[in-house]
C-alpha atoms as one frame of an Amber mdcrd trajectory, in Angstrom:
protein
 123.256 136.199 121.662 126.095 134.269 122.733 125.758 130.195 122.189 127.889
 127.477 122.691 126.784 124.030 122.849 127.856 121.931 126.219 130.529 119.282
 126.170 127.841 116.987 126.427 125.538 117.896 123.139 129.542 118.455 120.698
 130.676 114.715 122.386 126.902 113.595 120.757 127.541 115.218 117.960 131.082
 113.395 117.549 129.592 110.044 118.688 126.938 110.354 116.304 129.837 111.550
 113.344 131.754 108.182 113.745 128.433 106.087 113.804 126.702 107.213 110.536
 130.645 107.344 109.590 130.788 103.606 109.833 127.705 102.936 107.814 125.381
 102.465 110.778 121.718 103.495 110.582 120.467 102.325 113.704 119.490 105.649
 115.115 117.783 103.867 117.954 120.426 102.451 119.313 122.388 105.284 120.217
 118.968 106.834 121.783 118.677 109.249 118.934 114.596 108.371 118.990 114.602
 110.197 122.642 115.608 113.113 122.023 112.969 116.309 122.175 115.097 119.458
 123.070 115.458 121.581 119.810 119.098 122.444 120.211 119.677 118.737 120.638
 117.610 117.867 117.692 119.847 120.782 115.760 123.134 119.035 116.419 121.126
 115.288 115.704 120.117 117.096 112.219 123.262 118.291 111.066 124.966 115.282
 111.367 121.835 113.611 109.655 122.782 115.992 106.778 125.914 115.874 106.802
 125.959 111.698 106.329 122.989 112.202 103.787 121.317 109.928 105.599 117.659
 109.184 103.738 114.155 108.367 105.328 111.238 110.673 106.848 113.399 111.740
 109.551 112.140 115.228 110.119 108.748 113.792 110.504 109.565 110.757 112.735
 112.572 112.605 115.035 111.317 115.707 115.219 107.622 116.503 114.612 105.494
 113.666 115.137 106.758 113.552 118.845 105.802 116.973 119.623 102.259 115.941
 118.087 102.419 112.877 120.595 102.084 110.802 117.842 104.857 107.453 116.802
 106.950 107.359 114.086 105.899 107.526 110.519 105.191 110.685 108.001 102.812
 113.756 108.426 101.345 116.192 105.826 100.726 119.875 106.450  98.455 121.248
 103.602  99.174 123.304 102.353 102.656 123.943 103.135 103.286 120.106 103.129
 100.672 118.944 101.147 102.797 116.132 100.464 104.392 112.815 103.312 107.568
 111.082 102.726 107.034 107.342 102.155 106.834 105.633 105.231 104.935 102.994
 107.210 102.249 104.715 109.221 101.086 108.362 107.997  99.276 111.434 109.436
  97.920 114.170 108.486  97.467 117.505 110.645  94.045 119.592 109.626  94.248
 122.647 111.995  94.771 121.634 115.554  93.581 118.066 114.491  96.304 115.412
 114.119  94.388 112.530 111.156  95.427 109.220 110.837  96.001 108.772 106.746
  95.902 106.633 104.046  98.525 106.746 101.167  96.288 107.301  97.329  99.227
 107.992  94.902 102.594 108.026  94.845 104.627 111.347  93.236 108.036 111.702
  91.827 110.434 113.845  93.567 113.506 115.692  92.401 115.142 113.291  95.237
 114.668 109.445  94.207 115.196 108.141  97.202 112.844 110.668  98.865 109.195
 109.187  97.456 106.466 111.650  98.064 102.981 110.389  98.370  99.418 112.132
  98.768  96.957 111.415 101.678  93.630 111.150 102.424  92.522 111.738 106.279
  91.326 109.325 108.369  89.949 108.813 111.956  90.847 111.388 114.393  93.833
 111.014 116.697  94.078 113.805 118.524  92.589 117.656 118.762  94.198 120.401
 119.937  97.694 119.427 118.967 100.423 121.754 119.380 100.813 122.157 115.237
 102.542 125.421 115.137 105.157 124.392 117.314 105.623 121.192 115.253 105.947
 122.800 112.285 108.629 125.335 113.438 110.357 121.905 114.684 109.943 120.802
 110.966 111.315 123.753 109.521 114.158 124.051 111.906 115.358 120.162 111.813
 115.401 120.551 107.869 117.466 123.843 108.396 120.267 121.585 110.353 119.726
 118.492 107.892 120.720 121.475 105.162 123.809 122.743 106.826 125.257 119.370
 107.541 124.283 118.588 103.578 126.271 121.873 102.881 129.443 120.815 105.008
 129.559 117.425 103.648 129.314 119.370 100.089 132.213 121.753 100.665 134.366
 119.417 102.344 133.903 116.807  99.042 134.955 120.022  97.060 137.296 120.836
  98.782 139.653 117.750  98.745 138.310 117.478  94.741 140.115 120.915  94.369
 143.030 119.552  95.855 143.374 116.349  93.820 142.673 117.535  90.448 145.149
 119.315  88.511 145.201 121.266  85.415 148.143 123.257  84.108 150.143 121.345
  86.182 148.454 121.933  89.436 145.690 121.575  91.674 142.627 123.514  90.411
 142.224 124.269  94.008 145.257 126.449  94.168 143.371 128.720  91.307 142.356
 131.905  92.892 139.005 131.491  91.329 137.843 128.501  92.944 139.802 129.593
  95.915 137.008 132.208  95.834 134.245 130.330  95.399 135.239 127.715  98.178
 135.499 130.777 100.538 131.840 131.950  99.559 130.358 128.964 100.678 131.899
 128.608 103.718 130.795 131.839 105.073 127.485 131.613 103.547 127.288 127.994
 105.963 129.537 129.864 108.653 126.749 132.635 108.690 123.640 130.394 108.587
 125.300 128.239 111.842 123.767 130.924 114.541 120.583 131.618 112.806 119.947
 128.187 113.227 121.038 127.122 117.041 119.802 130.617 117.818 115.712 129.555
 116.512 116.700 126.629 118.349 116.996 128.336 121.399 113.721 131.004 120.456
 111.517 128.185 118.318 109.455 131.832 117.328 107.934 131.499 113.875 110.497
 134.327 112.330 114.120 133.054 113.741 113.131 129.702 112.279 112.066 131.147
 109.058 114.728 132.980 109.128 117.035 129.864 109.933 115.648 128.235 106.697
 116.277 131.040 104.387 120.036 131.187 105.413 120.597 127.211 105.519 118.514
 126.805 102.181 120.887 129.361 100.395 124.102 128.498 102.244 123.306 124.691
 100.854 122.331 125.584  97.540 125.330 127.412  97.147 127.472 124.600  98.417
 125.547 122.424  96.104 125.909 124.843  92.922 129.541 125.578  93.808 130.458
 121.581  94.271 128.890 120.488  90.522 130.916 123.263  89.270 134.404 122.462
  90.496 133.570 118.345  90.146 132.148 118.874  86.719 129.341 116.829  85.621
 130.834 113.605  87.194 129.233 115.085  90.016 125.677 115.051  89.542 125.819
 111.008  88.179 124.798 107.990  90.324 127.970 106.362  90.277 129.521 109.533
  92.619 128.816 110.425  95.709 127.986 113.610  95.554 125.020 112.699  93.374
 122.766 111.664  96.829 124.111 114.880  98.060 123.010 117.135  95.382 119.624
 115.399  95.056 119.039 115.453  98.765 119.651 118.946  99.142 117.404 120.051
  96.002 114.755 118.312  97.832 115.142 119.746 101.191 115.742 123.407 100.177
 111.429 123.902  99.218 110.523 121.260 101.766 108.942 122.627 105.025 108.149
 125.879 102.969 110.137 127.419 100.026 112.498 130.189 100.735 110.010 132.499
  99.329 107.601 131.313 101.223 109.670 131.822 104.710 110.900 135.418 103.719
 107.683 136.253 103.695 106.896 135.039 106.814 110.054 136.745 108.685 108.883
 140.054 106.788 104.976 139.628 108.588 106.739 139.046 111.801 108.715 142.625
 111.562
């Protein structure tokens, strides 16, 4: 499959770079709210990711439209048993879209992604389209990944260059040389899985979409903590919201495990 996005969807895309760039979180404002086309919600998602940008996004940009619901948090037991904190919930039962109430509130791996439990309430809607929704769940975390992975390997990268040992840049070492080049074709390779369940939305291409961004981001991750050293992983760095984010997203929307298997029922 050959895919290239339009000059229209990589000018968004750069628009959208400079804005989160800047420190701006008004996703609103630049329309981001109205967009429903799953390519377009790819290149929205990466960018998301790659600015670490927190909040139930996934469930507010992505799948609660396609429910025809407003913005808030959803739950799909079993797979997401679990909603991000947020102001209004839901919770999908079958083809049955719940209102819900919040009962506790669980720690996460990811601090500033609070996980509560629900407990259903009046019915909103039956016969929602909750497969679809889901697959948009699963593929909008996929992008938020990859742009998490970027943002990772480009942090490492100019690390590499500014530390020295011996008398040089670490990232002149053939070693981490190595390791740099690992993770960039591991996110290199997980970039057409991705916009190509974009373009399919079938249950295995976006399974398989999640595998390849979970890994690809995980190994960004991994390789980033071990060229920054443990600096890395504290609150007073950066990369800390970057680590923590992308521990959190890698078994959210289904755990790699969980999506192999479902590519290998779809062969």
């Amino acid at each position: 499959m050959m895919f290239t996005l339009s000059a229209e969807q990589t000018d968004f895309g750069g628009v959208l770079h400079e804005y989160l760039g800047a420190g701006k979180r008004d996703l609103a404002a630049l329309g981001v709210d109205e967009v429903t086309d799953p390519v377009d919600l790819v290149v929205v998602f990466e960018e998301l990711g790659h600015h670490a940008v927190e909040g139930p996004l996934i469930e507010s940009l992505a799948v609660l439209p396609a429910l025809g619901a407003g913005p808030g948090s959803v739950a799909f037991p079993p797979v997401v048993p679990h909603a991000v904190e947020a102001d209004h919930y839901f919770l999908v039962d079958g083809d049955t879209l719940h209102e819900a109430s919040p009962t506790a509130e669980l720690s996460s791996v990811d601090p500033a992604r609070r996980l509560v439990e629900l407990t259903a309430g009046q019915v909103v809607a039956t016969g929602v389209p909750a497969e679809r929704a889901f697959d948009l769940g699963v593929l909008t975390c996929s992008a938020q990944l990859l742009g998490l992975g970027r943002a990772m390997l480009e942090m490492t990268t100019a690390h590499a260059g500014a530390r020295t040992q011996f008398g040089k840049p670490v990232g002149q070492f053939q070693a981490v040389k190595h390791h740099l080049a690992n993770v960039l074709i591991g996110l290199e390779m997980a970039r057409p899985l991705i916009y190509g369940a974009a373009v399919t939305l079938t249950a295995r291409d976006v399974s398989a979409a999640k595998v390849a961004a979970s890994d690809a981001a995980w190994a960004a991750a991994r390789t980033a903590l071990q060229v920054h050293g443990a600096i890395g992983y504290t609150a007073e760095h950066e990369l800390g919201r970057f680590l923590l984010q992308a521990r959190a997203l890698r078994t959210a929307w289904g755990s790699p495990s969980m999506h192999r298997a479902r590519v290998l029922e779809a062969l």
